[in-house]
C-alpha positions in Angstrom: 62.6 94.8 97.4 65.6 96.5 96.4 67.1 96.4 99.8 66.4 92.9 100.1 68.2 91.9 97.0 71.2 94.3 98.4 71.4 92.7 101.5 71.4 88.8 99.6 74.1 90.2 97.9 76.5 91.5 100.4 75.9 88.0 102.5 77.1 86.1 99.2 79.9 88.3 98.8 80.5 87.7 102.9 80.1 83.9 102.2 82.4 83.8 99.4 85.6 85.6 101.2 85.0 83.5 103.6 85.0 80.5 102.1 88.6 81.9 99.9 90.0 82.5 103.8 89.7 78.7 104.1 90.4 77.6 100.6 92.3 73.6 101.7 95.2 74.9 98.9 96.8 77.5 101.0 98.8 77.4 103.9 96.7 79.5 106.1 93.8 77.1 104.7 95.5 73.8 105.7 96.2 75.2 109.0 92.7 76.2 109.7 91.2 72.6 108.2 94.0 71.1 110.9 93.4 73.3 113.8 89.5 72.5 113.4 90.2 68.6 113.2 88.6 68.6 109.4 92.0 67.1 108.3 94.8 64.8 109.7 98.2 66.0 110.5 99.3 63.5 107.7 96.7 65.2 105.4 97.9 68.4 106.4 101.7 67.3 105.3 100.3 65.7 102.3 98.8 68.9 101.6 101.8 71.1 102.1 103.7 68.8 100.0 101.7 69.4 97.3 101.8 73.1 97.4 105.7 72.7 97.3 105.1 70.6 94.2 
């Protein structure tokens, strides 16, 4: 049981540094949104504007 509550936890933890890899309000996150056709290009300037902001 133990284990098994171990192993959930190391797959959240995976989960969530995943999911801060890809975060849309950083660079490397707008590229990653652009490059798998989740965003527009003009989303993708929109976005960068606003990190310049």
């Amino acid at each position: 049981m133990e284990e098994e509550l171990e192993l959930q936890e190391q797959l959240i933890i995976e989960e969530v540094e995943e999911l801060k890899e890809l975060d849309i309000y950083t660079e490397e996150g707008i590229d990653e949104y652009v490059d798998d056709d989740s965003i527009s290009p003009t989303e993708q300037g929109f976005m960068k504007g606003y990190l310049g902001a």
